[in-house]
C-alpha positions in Angstrom: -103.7 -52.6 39.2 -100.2 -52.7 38.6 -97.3 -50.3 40.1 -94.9 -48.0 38.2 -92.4 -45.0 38.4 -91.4 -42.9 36.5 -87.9 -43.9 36.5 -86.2 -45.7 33.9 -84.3 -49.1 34.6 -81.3 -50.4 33.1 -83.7 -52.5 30.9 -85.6 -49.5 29.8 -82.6 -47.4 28.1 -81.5 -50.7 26.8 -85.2 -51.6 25.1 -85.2 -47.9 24.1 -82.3 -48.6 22.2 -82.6 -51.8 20.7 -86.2 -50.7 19.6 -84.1 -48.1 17.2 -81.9 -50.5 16.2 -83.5 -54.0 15.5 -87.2 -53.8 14.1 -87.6 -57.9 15.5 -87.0 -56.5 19.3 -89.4 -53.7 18.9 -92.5 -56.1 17.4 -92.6 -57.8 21.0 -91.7 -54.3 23.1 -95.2 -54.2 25.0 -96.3 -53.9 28.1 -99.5 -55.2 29.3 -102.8 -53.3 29.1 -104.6 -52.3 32.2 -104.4 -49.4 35.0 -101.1 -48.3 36.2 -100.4 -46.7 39.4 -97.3 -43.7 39.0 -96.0 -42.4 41.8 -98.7 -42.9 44.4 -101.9 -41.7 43.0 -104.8 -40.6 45.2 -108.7 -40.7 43.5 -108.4 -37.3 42.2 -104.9 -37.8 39.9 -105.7 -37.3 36.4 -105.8 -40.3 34.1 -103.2 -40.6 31.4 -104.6 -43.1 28.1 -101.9 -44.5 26.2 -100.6 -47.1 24.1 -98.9 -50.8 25.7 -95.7 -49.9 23.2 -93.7 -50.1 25.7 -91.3 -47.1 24.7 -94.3 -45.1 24.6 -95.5 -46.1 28.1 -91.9 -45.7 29.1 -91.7 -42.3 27.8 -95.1 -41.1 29.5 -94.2 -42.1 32.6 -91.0 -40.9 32.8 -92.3 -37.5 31.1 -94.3 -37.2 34.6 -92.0 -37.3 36.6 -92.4 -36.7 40.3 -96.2 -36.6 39.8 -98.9 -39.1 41.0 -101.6 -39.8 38.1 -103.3 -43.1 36.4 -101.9 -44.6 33.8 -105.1 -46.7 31.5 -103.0 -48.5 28.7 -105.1 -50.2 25.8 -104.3 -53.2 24.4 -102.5 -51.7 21.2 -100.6 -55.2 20.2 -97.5 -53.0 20.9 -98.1 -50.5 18.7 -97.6 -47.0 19.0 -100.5 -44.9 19.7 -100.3 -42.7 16.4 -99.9 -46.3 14.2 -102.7 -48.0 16.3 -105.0 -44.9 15.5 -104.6 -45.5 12.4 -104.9 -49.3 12.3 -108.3 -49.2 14.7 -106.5 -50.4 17.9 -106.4 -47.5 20.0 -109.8 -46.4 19.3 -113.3 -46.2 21.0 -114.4 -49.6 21.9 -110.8 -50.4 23.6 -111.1 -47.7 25.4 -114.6 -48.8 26.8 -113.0 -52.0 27.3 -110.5 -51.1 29.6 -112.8 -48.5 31.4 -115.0 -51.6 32.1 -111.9 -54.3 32.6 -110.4 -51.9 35.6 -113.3 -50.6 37.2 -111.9 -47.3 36.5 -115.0 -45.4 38.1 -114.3 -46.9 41.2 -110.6 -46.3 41.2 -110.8 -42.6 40.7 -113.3 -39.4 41.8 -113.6 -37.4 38.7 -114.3 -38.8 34.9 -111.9 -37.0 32.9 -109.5 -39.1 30.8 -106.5 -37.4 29.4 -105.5 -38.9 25.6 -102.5 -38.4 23.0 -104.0 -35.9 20.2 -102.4 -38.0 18.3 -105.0 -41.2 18.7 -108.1 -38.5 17.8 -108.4 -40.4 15.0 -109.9 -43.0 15.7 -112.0 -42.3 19.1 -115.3 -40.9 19.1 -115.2 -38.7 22.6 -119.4 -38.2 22.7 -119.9 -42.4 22.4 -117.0 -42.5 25.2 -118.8 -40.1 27.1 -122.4 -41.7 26.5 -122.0 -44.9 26.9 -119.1 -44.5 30.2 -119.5 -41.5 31.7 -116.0 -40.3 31.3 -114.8 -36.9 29.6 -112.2 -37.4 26.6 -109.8 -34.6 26.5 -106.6 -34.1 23.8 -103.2 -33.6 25.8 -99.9 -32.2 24.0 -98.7 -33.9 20.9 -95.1 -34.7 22.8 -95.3 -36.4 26.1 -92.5 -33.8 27.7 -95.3 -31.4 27.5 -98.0 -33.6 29.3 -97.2 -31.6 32.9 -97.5 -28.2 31.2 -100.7 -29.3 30.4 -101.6 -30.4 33.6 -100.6 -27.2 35.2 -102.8 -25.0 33.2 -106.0 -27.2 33.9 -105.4 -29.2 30.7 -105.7 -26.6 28.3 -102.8 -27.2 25.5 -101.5 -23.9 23.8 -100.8 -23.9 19.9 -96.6 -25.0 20.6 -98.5 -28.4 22.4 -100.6 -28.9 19.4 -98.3 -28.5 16.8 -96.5 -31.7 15.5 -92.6 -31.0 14.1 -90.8 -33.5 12.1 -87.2 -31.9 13.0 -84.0 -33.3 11.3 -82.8 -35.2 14.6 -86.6 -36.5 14.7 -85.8 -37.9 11.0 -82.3 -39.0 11.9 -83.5 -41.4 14.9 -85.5 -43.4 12.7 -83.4 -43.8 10.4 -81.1 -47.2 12.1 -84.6 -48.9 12.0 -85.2 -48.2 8.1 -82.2 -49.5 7.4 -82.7 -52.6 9.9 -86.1 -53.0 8.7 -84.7 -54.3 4.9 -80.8 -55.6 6.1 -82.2 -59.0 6.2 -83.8 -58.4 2.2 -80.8 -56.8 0.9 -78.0 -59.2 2.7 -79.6 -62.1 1.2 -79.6 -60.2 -2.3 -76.4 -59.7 -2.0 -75.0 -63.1 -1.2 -77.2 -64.5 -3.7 -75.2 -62.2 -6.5 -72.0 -63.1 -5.1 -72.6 -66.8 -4.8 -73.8 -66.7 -8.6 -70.9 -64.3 -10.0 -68.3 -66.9 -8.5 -69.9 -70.2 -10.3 -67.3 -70.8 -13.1 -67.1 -73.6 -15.7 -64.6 -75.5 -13.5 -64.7 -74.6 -9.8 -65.7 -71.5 -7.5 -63.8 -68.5 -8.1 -63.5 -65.9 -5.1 -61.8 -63.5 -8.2 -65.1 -63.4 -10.0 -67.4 -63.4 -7.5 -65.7 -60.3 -6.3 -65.7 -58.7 -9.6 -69.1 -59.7 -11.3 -70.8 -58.9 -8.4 -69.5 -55.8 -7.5 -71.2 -53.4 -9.7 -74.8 -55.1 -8.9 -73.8 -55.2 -5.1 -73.0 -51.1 -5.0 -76.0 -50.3 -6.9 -77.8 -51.9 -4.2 -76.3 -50.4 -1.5 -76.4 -46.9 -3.0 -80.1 -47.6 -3.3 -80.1 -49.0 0.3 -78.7 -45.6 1.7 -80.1 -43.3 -0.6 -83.7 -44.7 0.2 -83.3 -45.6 3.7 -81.2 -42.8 4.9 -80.9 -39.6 2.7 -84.4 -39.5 1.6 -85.4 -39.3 5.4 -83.2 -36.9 6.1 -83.5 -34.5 2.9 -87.5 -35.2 3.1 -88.5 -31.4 3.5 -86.3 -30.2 0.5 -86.9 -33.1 -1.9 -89.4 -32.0 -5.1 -92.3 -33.5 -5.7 -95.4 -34.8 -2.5 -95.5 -38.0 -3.6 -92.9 -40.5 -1.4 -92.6 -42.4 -4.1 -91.3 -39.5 -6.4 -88.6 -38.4 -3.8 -87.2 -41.7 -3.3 -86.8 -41.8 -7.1 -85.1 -38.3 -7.0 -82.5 -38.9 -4.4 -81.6 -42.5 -6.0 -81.1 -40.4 -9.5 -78.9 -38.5 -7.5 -76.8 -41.1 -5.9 -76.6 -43.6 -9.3 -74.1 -41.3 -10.0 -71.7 -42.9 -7.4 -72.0 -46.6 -9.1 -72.3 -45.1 -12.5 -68.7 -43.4 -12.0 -67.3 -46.8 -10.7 -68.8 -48.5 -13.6 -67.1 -46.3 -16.3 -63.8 -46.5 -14.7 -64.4 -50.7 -15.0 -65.4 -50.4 -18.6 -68.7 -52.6 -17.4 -70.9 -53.6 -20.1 -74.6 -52.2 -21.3 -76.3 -54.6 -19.1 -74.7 -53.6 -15.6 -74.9 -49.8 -16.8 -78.8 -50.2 -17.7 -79.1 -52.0 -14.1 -77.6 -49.2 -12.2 -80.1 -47.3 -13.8 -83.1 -48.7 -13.1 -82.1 -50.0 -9.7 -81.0 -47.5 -7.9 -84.1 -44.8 -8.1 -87.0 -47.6 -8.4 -85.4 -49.5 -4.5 -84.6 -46.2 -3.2 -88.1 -45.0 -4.3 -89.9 -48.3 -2.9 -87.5 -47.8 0.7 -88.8 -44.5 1.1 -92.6 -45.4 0.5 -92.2 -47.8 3.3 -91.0 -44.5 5.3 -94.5 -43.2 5.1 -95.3 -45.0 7.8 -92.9 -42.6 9.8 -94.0 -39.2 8.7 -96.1 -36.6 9.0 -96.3 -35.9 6.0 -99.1 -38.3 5.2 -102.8 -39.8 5.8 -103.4 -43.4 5.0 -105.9 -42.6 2.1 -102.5 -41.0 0.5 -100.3 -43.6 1.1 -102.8 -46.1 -0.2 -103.1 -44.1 -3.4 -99.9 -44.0 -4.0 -99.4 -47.6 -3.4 -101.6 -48.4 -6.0 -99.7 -46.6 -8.2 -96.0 -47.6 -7.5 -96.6 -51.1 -6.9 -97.3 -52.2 -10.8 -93.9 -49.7 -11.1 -92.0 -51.6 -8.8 -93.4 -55.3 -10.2 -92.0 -54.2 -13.8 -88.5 -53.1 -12.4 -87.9 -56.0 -10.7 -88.5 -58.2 -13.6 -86.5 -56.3 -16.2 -83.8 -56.1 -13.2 -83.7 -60.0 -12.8 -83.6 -60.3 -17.1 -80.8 -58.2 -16.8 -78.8 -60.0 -14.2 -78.8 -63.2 -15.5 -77.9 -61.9 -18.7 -75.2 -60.5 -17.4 -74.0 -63.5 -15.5 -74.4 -65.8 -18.3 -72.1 -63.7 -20.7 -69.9 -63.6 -18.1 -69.7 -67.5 -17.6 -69.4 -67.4 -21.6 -66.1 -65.9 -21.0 
């Protein structure tokens, strides 16, 4: 049994923050699993399930403020609990497993557990109730509203039940789509630089500047358009498929490297990259974003995957063909 509040340390705000910001700090964010004490529990405090992500465990706690209940935290590899739903981790046998692991009918008077509708998915409450003994009921969708729940003997009105995917609850996730490909685009980049500056006699900072510019702010429109706008304009965009919207908004936005590229006089080559660059990366950046949303179910996403992948494959080759066509005329001069 391990201790908690449900006030936040110095540590906490700073993981919450660096989880936003830097997707390799958030794939080790976890707590360990097992049977937390908040605030001074007696036998008959109601038993909170949730996830060992620890910015989900740190916004559970901190939701129930002031109040003495269990904590029971499954071993979702640090994974959110709506994720690990979805990828069998928080589910019915770890659930048993941690019922079993903490002597949890020794710990508390009732057997009524209290879990995040959002991990229904994948738990079956009649085997949970068969083979332990314990009740499964579905708190609020948010965490805030976990003592609102409490206080009207765990019933959840439709406000509790309903999940919102607000502008601001877009915007926060959008500094870890764009840290999420930094590393793949960064390397891209320098890679196109490096090239555009090889010359027949020496390195030329000149040229690298200017061959690679038009390829470089293609792919950061794409970067921006698929990581960022797309989020943030998802309700308006046409079309269901995520794949289709990240297309739309990059055919919007090729219109900032295609103006750049007329006033250069660029060639067919750099033109036809913009092109085909800038709707098929924004359109595979906001797939990824699935992930994310409401919007979805997996079956979806994997259907749609199916579909884009072969899409993507083909782009990518014609886009390579196209650079180092481009390149080599430009050594010829």
């Amino acid at each position: 049994m391990i201790k908690t509040s449900s006030e936040w340390t110095i540590d906490d705000y700073r993981g919450a923050l660096f989880t936003r910001l830097f997707n390799f700090y958030r794939n080790d964010y976890k707590v360990e699993p097992g049977i937390y004490s908040l605030n001074d529990p007696t036998p008959e405090s109601p038993v909170i399930v949730t996830a060992n992500y620890a910015l989900t465990f740190n916004h559970v706690r901190r939701a129930l403020k002031d109040r003495p209940a269990w904590m029971l935290v499954l071993d979702t590899k640090g994974i959110n609990v709506w994720c690990a739903a979805g990828k069998g981790t928080f589910g019915t046998n770890e659930l048993l497993k941690q019922i079993l692991m903490t002597n949890l009918h020794d710990i508390v008077s009732h057997r009524d557990l209290i879990l995040p509708q959002l991990g229904a998915s994948n738990m079956k409450a009649h085997e949970v109730q068969k083979k332990s003994g314990f009740r499964v009921h579905y708190g609020p969708v948010r965490a805030t509203d976990i003592p609102a729940y409490l206080d009207s003997g765990m019933k959840a009105d439709n406000s509790m039940r309903r999940v919102e995917f607000t502008f601001i609850d877009r915007f926060v996730l959008t500094p870890m789509e764009i840290t999420l490909t930094a590393k793949s685009v960064l390397i891209f980049a320098a890679i196109i630089f490096l090239l555009s500056g090889i010359s027949t006699t020496i390195f030329s900072l000149d040229n690298a500047i200017t061959v690679s510019m038009p390829f470089l702010v293609s792919a950061f429109t794409a970067w921006i358009s698929g990581a960022v706008l797309s989020p943030l304009l998802l309700p308006i965009l046409p079309f269901r498929s995520f794949a289709l919207k990240g297309a739309a908004t990059g055919i919007l936005t090729m219109f900032i490297p295609l103006s750049l590229l007329c006033c250069e006089n660029s060639s067919i080559f750099e033109t036809l990259f913009t092109v085909i660059s800038v709707p098929a990366f924004s359109s595979w950046l906001f797939l990824n974003f699935t992930g994310a949303s409401t919007f979805t179910n997996p079956s979806g996403v994997r259907k749609e995957m199916k579909a884009s992948i072969p899409i993507y494959l083909t782009s990518a080759v014609i886009l390579a063909a196209l650079i180092i066509i481009t390149l080599i005329k430009k050594w010829d001069a």
